[in-house]
Each structure stands twice: as structure tokens, then as C-alpha cells.
N, C-alpha and C positions, 0 to 999 in steps of 0.2 A: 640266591647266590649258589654256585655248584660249589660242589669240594673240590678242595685247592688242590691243585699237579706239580708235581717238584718242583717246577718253576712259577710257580704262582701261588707266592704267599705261603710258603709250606709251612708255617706255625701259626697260619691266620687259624684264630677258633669261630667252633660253631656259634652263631649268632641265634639265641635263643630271647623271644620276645617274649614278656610277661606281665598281664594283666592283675589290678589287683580286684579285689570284691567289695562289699559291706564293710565300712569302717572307715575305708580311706578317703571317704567323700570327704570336703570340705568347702568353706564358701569361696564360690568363685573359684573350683578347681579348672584349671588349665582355659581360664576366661582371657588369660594375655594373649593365646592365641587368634581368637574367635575376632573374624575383621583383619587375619591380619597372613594369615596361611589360608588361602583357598581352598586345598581341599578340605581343612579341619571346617572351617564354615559352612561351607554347603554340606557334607555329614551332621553335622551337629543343625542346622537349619533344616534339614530331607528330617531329620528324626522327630523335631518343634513342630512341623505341619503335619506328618504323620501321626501323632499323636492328636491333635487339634487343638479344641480349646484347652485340654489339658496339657499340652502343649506350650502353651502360652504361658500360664502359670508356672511349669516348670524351667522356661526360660526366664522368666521376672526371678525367680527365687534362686537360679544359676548365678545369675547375677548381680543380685542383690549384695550389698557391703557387709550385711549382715543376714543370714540365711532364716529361712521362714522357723516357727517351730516346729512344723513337722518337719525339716529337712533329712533327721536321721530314720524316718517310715519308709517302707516299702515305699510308700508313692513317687514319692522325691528323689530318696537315695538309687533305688536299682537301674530306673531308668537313663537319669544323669552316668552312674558309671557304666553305663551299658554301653550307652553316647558318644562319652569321652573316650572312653578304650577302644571302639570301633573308628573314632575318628582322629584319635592320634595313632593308630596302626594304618589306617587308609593313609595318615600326611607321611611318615616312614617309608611304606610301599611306591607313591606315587612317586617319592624323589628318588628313587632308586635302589631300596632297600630290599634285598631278598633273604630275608631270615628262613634259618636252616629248621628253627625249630620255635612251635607256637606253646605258650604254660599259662591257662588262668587259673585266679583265686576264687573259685563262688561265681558269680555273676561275671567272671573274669572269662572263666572259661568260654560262656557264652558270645565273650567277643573275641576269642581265638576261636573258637568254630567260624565265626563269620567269616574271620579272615582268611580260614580256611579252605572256605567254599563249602562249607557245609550246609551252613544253608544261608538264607541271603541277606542284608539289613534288612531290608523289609519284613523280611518271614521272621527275623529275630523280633523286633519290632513291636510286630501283630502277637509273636506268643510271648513276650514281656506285657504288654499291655492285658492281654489273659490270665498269667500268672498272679500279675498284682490282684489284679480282680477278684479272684479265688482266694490269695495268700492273705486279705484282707480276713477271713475269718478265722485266719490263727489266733492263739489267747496272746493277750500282751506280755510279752517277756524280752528275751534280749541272749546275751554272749557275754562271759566273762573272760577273759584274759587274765591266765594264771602262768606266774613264771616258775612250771613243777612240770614232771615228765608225768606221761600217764598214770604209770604204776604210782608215783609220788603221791597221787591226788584221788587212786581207786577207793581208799577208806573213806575218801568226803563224798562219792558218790551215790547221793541219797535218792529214792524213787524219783522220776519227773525229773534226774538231771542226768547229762550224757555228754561224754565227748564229743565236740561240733565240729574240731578240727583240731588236727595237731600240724603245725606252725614248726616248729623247730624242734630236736630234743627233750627241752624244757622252755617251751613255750606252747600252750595248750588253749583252746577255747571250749569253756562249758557252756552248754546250751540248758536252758528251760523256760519253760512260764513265769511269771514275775515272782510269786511267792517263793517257789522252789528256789529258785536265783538267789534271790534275795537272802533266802537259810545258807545258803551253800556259800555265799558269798562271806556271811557275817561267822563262817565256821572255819575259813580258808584264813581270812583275818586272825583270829583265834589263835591258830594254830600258827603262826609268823609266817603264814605263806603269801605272798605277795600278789596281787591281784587288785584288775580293774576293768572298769564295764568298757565293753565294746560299744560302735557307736551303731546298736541295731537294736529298734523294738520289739522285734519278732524272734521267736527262739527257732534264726536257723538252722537245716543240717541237727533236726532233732528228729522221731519217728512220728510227733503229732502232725507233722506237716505230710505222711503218706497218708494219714486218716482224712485231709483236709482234699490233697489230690484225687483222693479216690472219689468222695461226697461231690466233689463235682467235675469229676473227668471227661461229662462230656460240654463244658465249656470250653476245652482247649482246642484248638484247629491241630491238624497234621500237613503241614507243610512238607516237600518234595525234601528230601536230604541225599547228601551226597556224598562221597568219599573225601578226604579231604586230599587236596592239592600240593599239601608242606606239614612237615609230620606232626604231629598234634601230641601232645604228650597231655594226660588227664589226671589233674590234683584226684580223682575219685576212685580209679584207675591202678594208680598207681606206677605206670609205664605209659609207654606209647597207645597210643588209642587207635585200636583195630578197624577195619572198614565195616566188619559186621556192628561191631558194636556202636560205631560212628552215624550212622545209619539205621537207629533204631529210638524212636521217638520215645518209649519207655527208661529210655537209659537217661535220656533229657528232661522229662519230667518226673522222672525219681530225685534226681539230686540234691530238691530241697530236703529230703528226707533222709540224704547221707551224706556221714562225714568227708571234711576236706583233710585230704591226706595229702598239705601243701610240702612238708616240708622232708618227709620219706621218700615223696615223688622229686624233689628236687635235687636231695643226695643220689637218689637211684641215677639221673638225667646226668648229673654233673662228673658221675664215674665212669662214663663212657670215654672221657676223653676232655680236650681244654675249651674252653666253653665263655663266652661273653654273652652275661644275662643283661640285656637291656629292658627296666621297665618301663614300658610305653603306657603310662598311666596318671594318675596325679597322685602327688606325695611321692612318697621313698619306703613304706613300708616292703615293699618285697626287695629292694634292695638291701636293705638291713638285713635281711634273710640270709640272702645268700651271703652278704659279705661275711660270715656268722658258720658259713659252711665248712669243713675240711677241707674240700678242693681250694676253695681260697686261701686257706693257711698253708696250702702245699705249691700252689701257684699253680694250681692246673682252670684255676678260675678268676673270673672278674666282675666285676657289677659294677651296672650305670643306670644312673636315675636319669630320663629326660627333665624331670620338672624336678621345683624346690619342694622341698616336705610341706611347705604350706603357702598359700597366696602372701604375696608381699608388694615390692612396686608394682608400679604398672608395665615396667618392660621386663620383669625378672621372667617370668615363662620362655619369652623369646629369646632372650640373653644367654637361657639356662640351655634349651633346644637346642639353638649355636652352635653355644661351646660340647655341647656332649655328639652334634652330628661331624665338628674336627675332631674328636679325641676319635670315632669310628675309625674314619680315614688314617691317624697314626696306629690303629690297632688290625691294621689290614683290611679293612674292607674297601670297597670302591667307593670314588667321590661317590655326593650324592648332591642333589640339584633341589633344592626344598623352593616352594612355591612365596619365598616372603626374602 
């Protein structure tokens, strides 16, 4: 969508899409759709054949009423929201959606590149299917979610545990290996500070995962990349993500290995000016974010969830989609034509 001209919508805001990562997976996230929106089906079907027989699996377990037990692994989780967020920003775009500006979380990001034309589903795809591969010999551990600002929480930071991302002010994720987690967790406790595990087995966005990159970097492909199309803003970054840097396959497979600076990247994004964060993703966790922001207490901001925080009926996805693609249209943007 261009920027608005005194005569067009002159307090329409920028329409900022955002992807989440690790954690928001849940059973049967944005399954109301699937069957029922064409473009979401054939993306999320390209991506079930693309993978293969593992493939298969990952759609049985999408869809399952109750989700496998590895559902919160690398194997299951990253792929499904890789999936989902590239295939509800494809059904947005197809119906007439042109977002001013793309923000993922983690793996989020990876589907705002795509959608960026950075590089392609396919190329995404082929280097998800790689990365698990390798990120498979990380040690088992996970993500704590501590409601404490950094400084708050730098006394609890014992060897083998690190800042994985910081969320909001005082919402923070620690990263480590089980053991380490597990002390740091039962010491945050202790101390009455408030905390609880994220839904990842792996200690991402920690530095053991550049050790794990490195041991086998030449299993990853280097696929064509490209400038991006619509401006890309990078939780890792912290600003706008530049062409050189957009364009460098090192900056892509570093990221397991560095922190998400979601929620510094999103006050920096949101001081530019008035802004409508829609998250094109499953759940509401980055809506909760923003809504959480300054800009939103000052009204220079907004947040919309496409989907419910968690599967419910069987027409709540498309119910919810609906009503949040009319609230678009009274928030100035153009109709949009959605394919269900």
C-alpha cells in the first residue's frame, strides 16, 4: 500500500505485519483455515509435499486434536510456524493487503523475509529442513520467560545461561541447557521473581548453537537472496534491515546463535510515527506486546490479532480473520477480497 496523500486517508497508519516464533505453536494453530481459504491451503499443502514423508507426519500432528509429544521440538514446532506465518501472510497479500512494513519473532523473521522476496518458500523451506537437521544436536534445554528486565535478572545469570531475547521491558527470555535452566529457574523462584518455561526444547538464541553451526556448516545450501521488496524491519537488528545485510547468508544462519531484541526493535519501529501492528500468525502473543507498548498508551499505536490466542470452535479462525479483515477497512486501509 503507498503512503497516504492529503487526500487519501491522511491518518491512515503504517500497516506493520508480524510474525511470531517458538512458543506460539499450538494444537491445530490456524487449522480453521486449512480447506477453507485457498491460498492458505495450497501454501501450507506446497510446504507438506515439500518436506515429504516428513511431511505427512507434520500434517497428521497439525491436525491432530491433541498434538504429538514432540510437538514443542525443533522438528514439529519450527516448520509448522514457518508454514503458518508464510501462509497467512500469502492469504493477506493475495486479497489485497500491501503492508508497509514486515517484523518477525525467531523463526518469524524467516517468514517476513519470504514475504519479502528475500528469498523464496521453497529456498525457506530447503534451509528449515537443514537447519533442523543440524539444530538437532543441540543439548536438550529450552527458554524461560521471566517477568524482570535485564538488569533485574543479571545477578541470576549463572555460566551456561544468557539472555535469548528480550520481549518487552520487563519480559525477558533465558536461554540454556537443561541443567543450567533448571538452577536458574529454581533460583528466579527463590528470589519471588516470576517465571515460566517457554514452549522450546532447545536453548535457542543462546552462543551453543554458533558451536553447532559452525561443526556442520557445510550442510546448509546457499540459496539466491535478494533485497527485500517492502521494508523489513529485524528483531536481531534492531532497525530496518539493510540490503547488504539482507543479502548475506551469514546474518541468516547466525541467528540461532543471537538474541531476539523483539521488543527494543518494536518501540524503536513504533516511534516513527502511527502505526497498525497486525499479527499474521497463530495466537496473540505479539499482540500482547505491542498492546503493552508506549505508542499504544499514547495512541500513536494499534494491535490486531488475526486469530484467537488458542484453537477453539471449528469456525472461530475464520470468524476471527472476518472480523479483524472489517476492522482493516474502518482503520483505513483498502477493502480486501479474501478467497473464502
Amino acid at each position: 500500500m503507498d503512503d497516504p496523500t492529503p487526500h487519501d486517508h491522511p491518518l491512515r497508519p503504517r500497516v506493520v505485519l508480524t510474525f511470531p516464533g517458538q512458543g506460539a505453536q499450538h494444537a491445530r494453530m490456524a487449522a480453521g483455515l486449512y480447506g477453507i481459504s485457498k491460498s492458505f491451503t495450497s501454501t501450507m499443502d506446497h510446504a507438506f509435499d515439500t518436506f515429504g514423508p516428513t511431511g505427512r507426519t507434520l500434517r497428521e500432528g497439525w491436525l491432530a486434536a491433541t498434538p504429538p509429544p514432540a510437538f514443542d521440538d525443533i522438528s514439529y514446532a519450527q516448520p509448522l510456524l514457518y508454514a503458518v506465518n508464510c501462509a497467512m501472510g500469502t492469504m493477506l497479500t493475495e486479497a489485497g493487503l500491501r503492508p508497509d512494513v514486515l517484523l518477525g519473532h525467531s523463526v518469524g523473521e524467516l517468514a517476513a523475509a519470504t514475504l519479502a522476496s528475500v528469498f523464496s518458500f521453497d529456498c525457506g523451506l530447503r534451509y528449515l529442513s537443514e537447519y533442523i537437521g543440524i539444530y538437532r544436536h543441540a543439548p536438550r534445554g529450552g527458554m524461560l520467560a521471566v517477568a524482570a528486565s535485564p538488569k533485574e535478572i543479571e545477578a541470576h545469570l549463572v555460566p551456561g545461561v544468557v539472555i535469548g531475547a528480550v520481549n518487552a521491558p520487563r519480559q525477558v527470555l533465558l536461554s540454556a541447557a537443561e541443567e543450567a535452566l533448571a538452577n536458574v529457574e529454581a533460583a528466579l523462584r527463590r528470589a519471588g521473581i516470576t517465571c515460566a518455561r517457554a514452549r522450546a526444547l532447545q536453548p535457542f538464541h543462546h552462543p551453543v548453537m554458533r558451536d553447532i553451526a559452525t561443526a556442520h556448516a557445510d550442510s546448509l545450501t546457499r540459496p539466491p537472496l535478494h533485497p527485500p521488496h517492502t521494508t523489513l524491519y529485524s528483531a536481531y537488528t534492531g532497525q530496518e534491515l539493510h540490503d547488504e545485510t539482507a543479502t548475506n547468508w551469514q546474518f541468516w544462519t547466525g541467528q540461532p546463535a543471537e538474541p531476539v531484541l523483539f521488543g527494543p526493535t518494536l518501540e524503536y519501529l513504533l516511534s516513527t510515527g502511527p502505526h497498525l501492528v497486525v499479527e499474521a500468525g497463530p495466537g496473540q502473543s505479539l499482540t500482547a506486546l505491542v498492546r503493552r507498548t508506549p505508542a499504544v498508551a499514547r495512541g500513536d499505536a494499534a494491535a490486531l490479532a488475526l486469530l484467537p490466542a488458542r484453537a477453539s470452535e471449528p469456525d472461530a479462525d475464520i470468524e476471527a480473520v472476518r472480523a479483524a479483515l472489517k476492522q482493516l477497512a474502518t482503520l483505513g486501509c483498502d477493502p480486501l477480497s479474501p478467497d473464502f
